[in-house]
C-alpha positions in Angstrom: -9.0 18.3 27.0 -12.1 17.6 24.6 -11.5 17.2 21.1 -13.3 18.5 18.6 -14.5 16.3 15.9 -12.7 18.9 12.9 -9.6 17.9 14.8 -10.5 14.1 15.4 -11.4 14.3 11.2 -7.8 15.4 10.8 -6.0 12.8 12.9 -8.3 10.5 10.6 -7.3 11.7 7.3 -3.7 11.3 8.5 -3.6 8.4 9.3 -5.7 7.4 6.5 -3.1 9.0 4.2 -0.3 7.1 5.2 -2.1 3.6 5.0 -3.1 4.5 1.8 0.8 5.4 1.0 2.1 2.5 2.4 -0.6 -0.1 0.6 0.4 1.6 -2.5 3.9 1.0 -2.0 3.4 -3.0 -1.3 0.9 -3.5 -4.0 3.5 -1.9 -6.1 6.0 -4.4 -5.0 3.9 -7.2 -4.9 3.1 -6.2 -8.5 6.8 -6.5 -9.7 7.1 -9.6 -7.8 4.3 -11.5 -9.4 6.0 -10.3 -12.7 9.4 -11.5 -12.0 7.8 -14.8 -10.3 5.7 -15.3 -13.6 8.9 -14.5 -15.6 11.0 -17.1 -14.0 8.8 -19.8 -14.6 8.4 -19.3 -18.0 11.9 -19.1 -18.2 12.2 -22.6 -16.9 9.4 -24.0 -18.8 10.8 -23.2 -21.7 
C-alpha cells in the first residue's frame, strides 16, 4: 500500500508531538532538580 506524503506528514507531526511532550516534561524535572540540588548545597554551606 503506498503512502501518501499528507499521511507520512501526519505520522511525522505525531510523533514529533509526543517528543516534544515528553522533552518538556524532563526538562521540567530536570529544572526542579537543579533547584533543589542548588538548594541543598547552600543549605550545607551555610
Amino acid at each position: 500500500m503506498q503512502r501518501t506524503p499528507a499521511e507520512k506528514d501526519k505520522d511525522f507531526q505525531k510523533i514529533y508531538f509526543t517528543f516534544s511532550l515528553i522533552s518538556a516534561k524532563f526538562s521540567f524535572f530536570l529544572y526542579i532538580f537543579c533547584i533543589l540540588l542548588i538548594g541543598v548545597l547552600e543549605y550545607k554551606c551555610y
